[in-house]
VEXSE-529493 format. One record per residue (C-alpha): residue in one letter; x, y, z. Coordinates in pm, 1 decimal. Example, Ala and Ser with C-alpha at 12.3 -4.5 7.8 and 13.67 -1.06 7.14 Angstrom:
<pts>
  rest      east     north        up
     A    1230.0    -450.0     780.0
     S    1367.0    -106.0     714.0
</pts>
This chain:
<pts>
  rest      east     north        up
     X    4664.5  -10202.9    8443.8
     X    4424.6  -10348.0    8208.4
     X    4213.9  -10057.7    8031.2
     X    3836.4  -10043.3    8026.2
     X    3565.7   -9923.3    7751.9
     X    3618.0   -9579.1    7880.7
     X    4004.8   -9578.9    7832.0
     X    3933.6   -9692.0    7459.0
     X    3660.2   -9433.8    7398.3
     X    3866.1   -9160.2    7551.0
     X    4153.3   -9234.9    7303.1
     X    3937.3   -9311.0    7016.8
     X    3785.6   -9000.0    7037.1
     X    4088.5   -8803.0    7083.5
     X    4242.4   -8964.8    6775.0
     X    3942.1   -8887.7    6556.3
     X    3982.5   -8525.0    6671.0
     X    4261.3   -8528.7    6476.5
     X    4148.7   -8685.8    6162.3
     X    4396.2   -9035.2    6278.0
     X    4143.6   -9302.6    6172.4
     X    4345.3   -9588.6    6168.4
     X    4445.4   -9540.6    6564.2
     X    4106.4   -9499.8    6584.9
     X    4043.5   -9813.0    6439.4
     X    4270.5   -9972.9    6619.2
     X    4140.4   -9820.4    6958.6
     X    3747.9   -9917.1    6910.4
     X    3857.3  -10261.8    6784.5
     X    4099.7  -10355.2    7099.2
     X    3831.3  -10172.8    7318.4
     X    3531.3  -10390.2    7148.1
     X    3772.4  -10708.6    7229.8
     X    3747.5  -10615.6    7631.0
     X    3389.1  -10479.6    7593.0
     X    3220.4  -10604.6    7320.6
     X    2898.8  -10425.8    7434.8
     X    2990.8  -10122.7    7458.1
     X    2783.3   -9908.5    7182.3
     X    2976.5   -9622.4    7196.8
     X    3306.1   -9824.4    7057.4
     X    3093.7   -9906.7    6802.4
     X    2957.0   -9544.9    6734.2
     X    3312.1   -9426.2    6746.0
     X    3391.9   -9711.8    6481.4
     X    3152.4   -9609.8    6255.2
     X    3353.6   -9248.2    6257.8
     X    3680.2   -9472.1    6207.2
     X    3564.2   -9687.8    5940.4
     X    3370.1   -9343.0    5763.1
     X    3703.9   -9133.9    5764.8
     X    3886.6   -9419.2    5611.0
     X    3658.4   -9461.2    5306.1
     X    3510.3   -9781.1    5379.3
     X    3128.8   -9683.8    5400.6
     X    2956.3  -10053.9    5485.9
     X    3163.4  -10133.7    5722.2
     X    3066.2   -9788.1    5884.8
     X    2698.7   -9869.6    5848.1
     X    2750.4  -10214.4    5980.9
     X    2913.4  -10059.9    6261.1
     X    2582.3   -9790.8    6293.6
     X    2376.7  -10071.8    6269.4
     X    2553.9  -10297.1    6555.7
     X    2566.9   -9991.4    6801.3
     X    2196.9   -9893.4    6732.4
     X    2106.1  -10278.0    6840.7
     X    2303.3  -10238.0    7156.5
     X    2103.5   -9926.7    7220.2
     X    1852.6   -9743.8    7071.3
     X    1862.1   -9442.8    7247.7
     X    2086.5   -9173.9    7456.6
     X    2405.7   -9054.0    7328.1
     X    2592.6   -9342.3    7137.5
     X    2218.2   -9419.3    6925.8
     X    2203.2   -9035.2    6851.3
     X    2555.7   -9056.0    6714.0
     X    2528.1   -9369.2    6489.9
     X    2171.9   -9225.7    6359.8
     X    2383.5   -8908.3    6284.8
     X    2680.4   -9062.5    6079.6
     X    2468.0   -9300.3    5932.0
     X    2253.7   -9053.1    5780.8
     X    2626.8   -8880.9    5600.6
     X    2694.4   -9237.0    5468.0
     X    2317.0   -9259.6    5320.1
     X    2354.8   -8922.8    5185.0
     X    2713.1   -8987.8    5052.5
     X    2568.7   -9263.6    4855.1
     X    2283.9   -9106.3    4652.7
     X    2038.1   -9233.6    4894.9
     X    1867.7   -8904.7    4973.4
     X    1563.7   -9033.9    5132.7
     X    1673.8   -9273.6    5383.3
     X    1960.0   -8997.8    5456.7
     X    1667.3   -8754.6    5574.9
     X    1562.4   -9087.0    5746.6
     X    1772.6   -9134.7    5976.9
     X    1837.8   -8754.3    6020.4
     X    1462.7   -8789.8    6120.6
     X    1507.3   -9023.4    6390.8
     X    1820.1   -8853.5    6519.3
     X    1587.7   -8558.1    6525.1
     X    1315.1   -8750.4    6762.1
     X    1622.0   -8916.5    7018.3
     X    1712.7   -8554.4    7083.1
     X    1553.9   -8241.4    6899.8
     X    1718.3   -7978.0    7078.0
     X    2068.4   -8126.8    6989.4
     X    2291.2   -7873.5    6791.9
     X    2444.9   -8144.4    6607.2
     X    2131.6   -8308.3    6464.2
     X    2008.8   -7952.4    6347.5
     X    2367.9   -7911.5    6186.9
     X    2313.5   -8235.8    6020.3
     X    1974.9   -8134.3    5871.9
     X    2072.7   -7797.0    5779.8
     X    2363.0   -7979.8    5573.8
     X    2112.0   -8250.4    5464.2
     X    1889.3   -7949.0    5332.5
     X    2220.4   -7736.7    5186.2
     X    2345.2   -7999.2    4981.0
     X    2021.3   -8073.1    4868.5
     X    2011.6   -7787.9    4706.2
     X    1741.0   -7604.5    4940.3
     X    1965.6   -7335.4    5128.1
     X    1642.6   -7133.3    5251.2
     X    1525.4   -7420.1    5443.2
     X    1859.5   -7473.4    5566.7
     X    1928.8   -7145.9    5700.5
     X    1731.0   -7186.0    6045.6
     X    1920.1   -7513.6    6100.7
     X    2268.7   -7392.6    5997.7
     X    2188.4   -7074.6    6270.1
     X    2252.7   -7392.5    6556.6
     X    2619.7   -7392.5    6485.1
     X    2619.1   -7013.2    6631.4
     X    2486.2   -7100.3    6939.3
     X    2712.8   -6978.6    7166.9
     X    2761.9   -6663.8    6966.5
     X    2374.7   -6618.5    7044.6
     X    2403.4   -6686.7    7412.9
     X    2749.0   -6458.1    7450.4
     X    2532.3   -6175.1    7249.4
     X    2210.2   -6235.6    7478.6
     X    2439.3   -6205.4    7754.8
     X    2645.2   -5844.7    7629.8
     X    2342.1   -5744.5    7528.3
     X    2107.5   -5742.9    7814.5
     X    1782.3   -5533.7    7701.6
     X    1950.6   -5401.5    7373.8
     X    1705.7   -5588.1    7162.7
     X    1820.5   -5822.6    6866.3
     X    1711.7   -5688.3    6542.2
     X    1503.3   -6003.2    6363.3
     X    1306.4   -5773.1    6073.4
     X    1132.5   -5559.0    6241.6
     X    1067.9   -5135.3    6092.3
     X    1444.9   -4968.9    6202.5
     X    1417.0   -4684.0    5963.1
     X    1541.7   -4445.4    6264.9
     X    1708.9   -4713.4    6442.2
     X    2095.8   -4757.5    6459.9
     X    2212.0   -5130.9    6440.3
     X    2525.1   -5306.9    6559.4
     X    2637.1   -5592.7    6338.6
     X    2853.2   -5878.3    6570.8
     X    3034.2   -6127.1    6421.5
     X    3215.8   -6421.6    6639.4
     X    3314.6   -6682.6    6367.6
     X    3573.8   -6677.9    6140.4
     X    3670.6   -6420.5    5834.8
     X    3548.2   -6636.9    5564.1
     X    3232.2   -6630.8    5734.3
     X    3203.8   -6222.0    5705.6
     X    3363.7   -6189.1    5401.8
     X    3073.1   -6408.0    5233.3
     X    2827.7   -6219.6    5481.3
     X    2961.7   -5860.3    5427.3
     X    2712.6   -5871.9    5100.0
     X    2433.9   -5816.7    5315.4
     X    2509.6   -5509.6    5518.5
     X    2391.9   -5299.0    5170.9
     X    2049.1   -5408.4    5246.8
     X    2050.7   -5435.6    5601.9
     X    2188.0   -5050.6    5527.0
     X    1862.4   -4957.1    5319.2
     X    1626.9   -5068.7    5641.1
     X    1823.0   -4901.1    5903.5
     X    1965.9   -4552.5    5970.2
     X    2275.5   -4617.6    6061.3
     X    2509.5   -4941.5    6069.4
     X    2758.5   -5028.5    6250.4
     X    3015.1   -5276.3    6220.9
     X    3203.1   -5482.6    6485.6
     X    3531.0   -5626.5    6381.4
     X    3866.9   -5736.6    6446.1
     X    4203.1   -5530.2    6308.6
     X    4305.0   -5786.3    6038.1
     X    3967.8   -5688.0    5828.3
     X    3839.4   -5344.2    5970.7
     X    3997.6   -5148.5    5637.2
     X    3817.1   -5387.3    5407.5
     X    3487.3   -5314.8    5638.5
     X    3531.9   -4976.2    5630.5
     X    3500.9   -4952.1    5221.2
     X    3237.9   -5227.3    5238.7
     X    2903.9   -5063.8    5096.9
     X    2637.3   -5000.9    5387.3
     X    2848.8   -4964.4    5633.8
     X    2870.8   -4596.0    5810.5
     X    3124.8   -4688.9    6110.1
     X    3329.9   -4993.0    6207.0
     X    3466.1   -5054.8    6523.2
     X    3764.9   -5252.5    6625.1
     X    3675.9   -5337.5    6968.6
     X    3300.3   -5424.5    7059.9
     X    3071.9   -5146.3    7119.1
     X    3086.3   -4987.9    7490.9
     X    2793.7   -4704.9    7473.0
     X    2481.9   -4891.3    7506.8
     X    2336.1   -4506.4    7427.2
     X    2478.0   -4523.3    7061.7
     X    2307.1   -4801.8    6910.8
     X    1933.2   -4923.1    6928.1
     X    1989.7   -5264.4    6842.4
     X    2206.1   -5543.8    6740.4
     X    2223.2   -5828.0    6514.1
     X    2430.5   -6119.2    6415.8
     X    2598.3   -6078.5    6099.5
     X    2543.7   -6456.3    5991.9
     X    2176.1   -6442.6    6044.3
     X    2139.0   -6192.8    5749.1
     X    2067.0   -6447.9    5509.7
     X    1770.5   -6554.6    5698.9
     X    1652.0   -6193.8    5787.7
     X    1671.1   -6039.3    5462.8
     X    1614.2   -6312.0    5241.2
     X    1939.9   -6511.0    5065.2
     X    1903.7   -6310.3    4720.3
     X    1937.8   -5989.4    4915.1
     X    2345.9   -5964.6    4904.4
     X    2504.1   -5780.5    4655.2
     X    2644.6   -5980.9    4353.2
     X    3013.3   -6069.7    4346.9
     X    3252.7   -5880.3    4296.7
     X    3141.5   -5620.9    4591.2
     X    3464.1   -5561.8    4778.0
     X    3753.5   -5369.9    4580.9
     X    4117.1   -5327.9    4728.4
     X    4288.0   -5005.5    4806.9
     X    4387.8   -4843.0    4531.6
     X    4773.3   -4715.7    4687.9
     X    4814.0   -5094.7    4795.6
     X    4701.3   -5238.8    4466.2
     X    4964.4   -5042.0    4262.8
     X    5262.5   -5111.4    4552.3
     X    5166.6   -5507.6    4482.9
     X    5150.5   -5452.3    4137.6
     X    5486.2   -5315.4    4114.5
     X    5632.8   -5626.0    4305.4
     X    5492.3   -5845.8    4116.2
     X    5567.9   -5731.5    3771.5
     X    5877.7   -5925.4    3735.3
     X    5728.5   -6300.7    3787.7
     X    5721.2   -6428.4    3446.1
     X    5423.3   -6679.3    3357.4
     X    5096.1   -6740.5    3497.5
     X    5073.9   -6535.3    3886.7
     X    4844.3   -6813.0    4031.2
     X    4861.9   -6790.3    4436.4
     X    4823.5   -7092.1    4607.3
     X    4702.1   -7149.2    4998.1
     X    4689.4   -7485.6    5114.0
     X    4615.1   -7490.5    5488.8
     X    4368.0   -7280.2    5680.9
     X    4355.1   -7206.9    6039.8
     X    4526.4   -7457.9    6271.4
     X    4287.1   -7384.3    6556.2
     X    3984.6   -7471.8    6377.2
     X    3862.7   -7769.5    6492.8
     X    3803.3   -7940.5    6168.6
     X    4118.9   -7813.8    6017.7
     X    4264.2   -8168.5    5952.8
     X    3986.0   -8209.7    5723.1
     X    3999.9   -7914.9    5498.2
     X    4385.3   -7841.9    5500.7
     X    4646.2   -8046.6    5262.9
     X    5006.7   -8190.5    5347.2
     X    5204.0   -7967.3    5171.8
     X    5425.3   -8315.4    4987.9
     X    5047.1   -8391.9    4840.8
     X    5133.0   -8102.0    4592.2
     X    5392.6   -8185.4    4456.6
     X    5297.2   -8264.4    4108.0
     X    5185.4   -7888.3    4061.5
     X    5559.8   -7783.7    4036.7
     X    5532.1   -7970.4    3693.2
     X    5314.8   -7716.3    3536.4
     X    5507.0   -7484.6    3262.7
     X    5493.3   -7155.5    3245.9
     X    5361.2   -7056.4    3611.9
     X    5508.4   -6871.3    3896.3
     X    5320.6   -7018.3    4256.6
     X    5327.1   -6723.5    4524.9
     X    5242.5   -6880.3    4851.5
     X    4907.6   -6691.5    5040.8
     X    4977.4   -6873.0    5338.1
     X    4974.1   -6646.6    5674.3
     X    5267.2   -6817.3    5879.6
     X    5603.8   -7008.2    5740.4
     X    5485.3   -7344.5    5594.4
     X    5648.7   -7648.3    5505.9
     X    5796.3   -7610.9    5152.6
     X    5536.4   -7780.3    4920.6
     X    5816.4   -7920.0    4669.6
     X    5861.5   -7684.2    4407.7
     X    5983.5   -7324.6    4370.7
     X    5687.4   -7103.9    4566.7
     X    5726.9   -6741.5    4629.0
     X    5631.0   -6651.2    4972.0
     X    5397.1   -6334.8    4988.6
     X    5151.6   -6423.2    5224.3
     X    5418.7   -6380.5    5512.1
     X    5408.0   -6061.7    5456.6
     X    5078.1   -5944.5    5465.8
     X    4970.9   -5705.2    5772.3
     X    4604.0   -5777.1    5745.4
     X    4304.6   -5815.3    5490.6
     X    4377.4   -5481.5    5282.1
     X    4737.9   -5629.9    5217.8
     X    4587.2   -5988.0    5085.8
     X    4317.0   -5845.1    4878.1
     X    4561.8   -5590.5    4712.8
     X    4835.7   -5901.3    4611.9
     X    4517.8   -6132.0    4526.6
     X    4414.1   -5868.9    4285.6
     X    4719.2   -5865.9    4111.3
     X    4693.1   -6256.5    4065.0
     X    4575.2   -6425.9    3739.9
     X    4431.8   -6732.8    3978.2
     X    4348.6   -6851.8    4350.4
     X    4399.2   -7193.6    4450.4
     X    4292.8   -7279.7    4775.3
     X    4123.9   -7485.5    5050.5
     X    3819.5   -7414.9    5231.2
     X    3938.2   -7100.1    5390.6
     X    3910.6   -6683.0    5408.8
     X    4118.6   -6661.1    5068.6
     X    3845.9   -6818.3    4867.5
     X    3605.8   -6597.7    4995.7
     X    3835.1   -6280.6    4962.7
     X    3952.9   -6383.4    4577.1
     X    3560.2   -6435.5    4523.2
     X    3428.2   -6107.6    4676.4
     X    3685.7   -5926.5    4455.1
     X    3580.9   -6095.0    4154.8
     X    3945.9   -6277.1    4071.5
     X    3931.3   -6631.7    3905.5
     X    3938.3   -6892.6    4192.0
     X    3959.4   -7248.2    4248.8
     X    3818.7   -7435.7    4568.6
     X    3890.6   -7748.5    4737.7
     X    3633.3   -7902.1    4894.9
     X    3640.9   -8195.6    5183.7
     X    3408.9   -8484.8    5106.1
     X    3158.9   -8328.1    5301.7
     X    3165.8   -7959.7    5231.1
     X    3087.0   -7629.8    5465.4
     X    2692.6   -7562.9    5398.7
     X    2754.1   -7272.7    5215.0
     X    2876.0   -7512.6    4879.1
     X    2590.7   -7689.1    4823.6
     X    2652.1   -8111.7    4782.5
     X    2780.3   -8083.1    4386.0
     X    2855.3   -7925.8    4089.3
     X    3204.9   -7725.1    4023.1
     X    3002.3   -7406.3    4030.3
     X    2851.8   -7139.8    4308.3
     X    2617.7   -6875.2    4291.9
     X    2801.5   -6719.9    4551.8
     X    3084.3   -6612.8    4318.0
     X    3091.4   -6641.0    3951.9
     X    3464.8   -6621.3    3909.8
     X    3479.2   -6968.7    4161.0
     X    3542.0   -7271.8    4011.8
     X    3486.7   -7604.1    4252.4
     X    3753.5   -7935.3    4264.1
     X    3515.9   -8161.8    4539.0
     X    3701.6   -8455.0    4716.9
     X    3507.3   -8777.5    4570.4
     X    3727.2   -8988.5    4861.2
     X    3933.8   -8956.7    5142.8
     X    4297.6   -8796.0    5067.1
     X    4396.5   -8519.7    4832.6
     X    4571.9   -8681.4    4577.8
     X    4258.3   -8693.7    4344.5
     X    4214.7   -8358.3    4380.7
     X    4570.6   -8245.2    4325.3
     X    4554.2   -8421.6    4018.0
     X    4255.9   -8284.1    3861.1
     X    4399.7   -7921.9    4000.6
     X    4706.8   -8003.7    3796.1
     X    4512.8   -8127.6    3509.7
     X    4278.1   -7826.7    3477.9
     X    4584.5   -7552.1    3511.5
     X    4791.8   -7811.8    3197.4
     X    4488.4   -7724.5    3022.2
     X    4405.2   -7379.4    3130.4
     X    4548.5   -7080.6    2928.1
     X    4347.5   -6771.6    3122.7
     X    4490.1   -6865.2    3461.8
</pts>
């Protein structure tokens, strides 16, 4: 049965979901052959020809689907990854542009206000960002409106007497940055309370400004007054209202039972985490094939002590494997602390090594999370982070310069 455009776009997309580009490629190009009309091949190419590192091609391909039409779904997603390609290439203005005009095809789209809220973040104007960024919670919102009924949502307003409920649906990097704003959230309200899972209630419970966490969400509607979304905190209270890294500590039993295991590794301690969260749906952008890392086993004097949560693939070179171990946040941040250095993708361990203040190196996807700004190797977030950015598609650049820095390094 000969396939049609649909057939092609349905694979092509499900390829790209998975970060396959070149099947991708493949698909759009042997769908454009039986439709060569079809805009959304060509939007779809542009992704292709983008996550393969071939930028004109990907504008071309922007440019082609935006002339077959100019408006409805395909135009809205060639305005969209043209404006990464513009901004990728220094040209800031026609980046914000197109951003525009995706804006004005569909300005209630969560995607285009993601893609301005980046715009803005990497830009180096965060404030502006922040109402933008909010978009990629929106189903948090509309699962809180819906628990919430007539509980009212807490947006600034005098709570002196009032007793909040913080909710948090997205992932534990996400509240581990965040948790630096319950202190002042704290000094507004009466009484705070924290919703959270197991895994990171004993690091909430120590957190400053909070007075009770709860492990399961909160039943009573007669024991709070209102609630708010932990990642909307930045907006609320303003961004330079979190505490300063290092604000979370570990527990003080755990620290010394870590400490005592770890003792006998000779060299540098420097954990290492190279994969986040397989159910995150950008995973396959932000995690590394373990055989990429290879050339770190040729670093002298170190002892690697894997942070990652489940059995992994063995990266090549002698790792110690602690992070199997670990029963839940209060278990990480005591080893961490032990550590002389993090290394680690985009995921809750650079956020935990950077709320406790432990040295910490980060690597970034091309296009970064929001929250790390669009360059330099530094973040205001934490001090003791250090930044390795992707300049290209693949690791390998990175690795190197990883491998480079820790040659060179004597602290770590």
């Amino acid at each position: 049965m000969l396939w049609n455009a649909f057939d092609h776009v349905n694979l092509a997309r499900a390829l790209l979901s998975h970060g396959k580009y070149d099947g991708a490629l493949t698909a759009c190009s042997i769908g454009l052959q039986r439709t060569p009309d079809s805009a959304e091949l060509y939007a779809l190419l542009a992704r292709a020809y983008d996550g393969l590192g071939r930028p004109q091609d990907a504008l071309d391909a922007c440019e082609r689907a935006l002339d077959l039409e100019s408006s409805g779904p395909p135009a809205l997603e060639a305005r969209i990854r043209q404006s990464l390609i513009l901004f990728d290439a220094g040209d800031v203005a026609q980046a914000f542009a197109s951003a525009q005009r995706a804006w004005d095809l569909a300005p209630g789209d969560a995607q285009v206000h993601a893609l301005i809220g980046n715009l803005l973040a990497w830009n180096g104007n965060l404030e502006a960002a922040l109402g933008h960024i909010e978009w990629n919670w929106l189903d948090e919102l509309t699962s809180t409106l819906q628990r919430f009924g007539g509980k009212p949502s807490w947006d600034g307003d005098d709570v002196r007497d009032k007793r909040i409920v913080v909710v948090h649906q997205q992932g534990y990097g996400d509240m581990l940055q965040a948790a630096r704003y319950l202190p002042a959230l704290r000094a507004r309200a009466q009484h705070v309370i924290v919703e959270c899972s197991g895994p990171i209630a004993g690091l909430m419970r120590r957190m400053p400004g909070v007075d009770e966490v709860c492990e399961k969400k909160v039943a009573d509607p007669a024991s709070y007054d209102a609630y708010v979304r932990l990642m909307t905190l930045p907006r609320i209270l303003g961004l330079g209202a979190g505490v300063a890294a290092p604000y979370i500590s570990p527990d003080a039993d755990r620290a010394s039972r870590w400490e005592a295991q770890l003792t006998g590794y000779s060299g540098r301690r420097i954990g290492l985490a190279w994969g986040g969260n397989p159910a995150h749906p950008f995973d396959f952008e932000r995690s590394i094939p373990p055989e990429v890392l290879t050339q770190l086993g040729d670093i002298p004097d170190v002892t690697f002590f894997s942070l990652m949560l489940e059995p992994a693939a063995d990266p090549g070179f002698a790792i110690v494997r602690i992070g199997e171990t670990f029963e839940d946040f209060e278990d990480a941040a005591a080893a961490i602390a032990q550590l002389d250095l993090v290394v680690t993708v985009d995921t809750a361990y650079a956020h935990l090594a950077g709320a406790l203040g432990v040295r910490v190196w980060t690597m970034l996807q091309r296009r970064p999370d929001w929250r790390w700004a669009g360059h330099g190797d530094g973040t205001a977030w934490y001090p003791s982070m250090r930044l390795f950015r992707q300049r290209e598609p693949g690791w390998n650049a990175v690795i190197e310069r990883v491998a480079e820095a820790l040659a060179r390094d004597n602290r770590a």
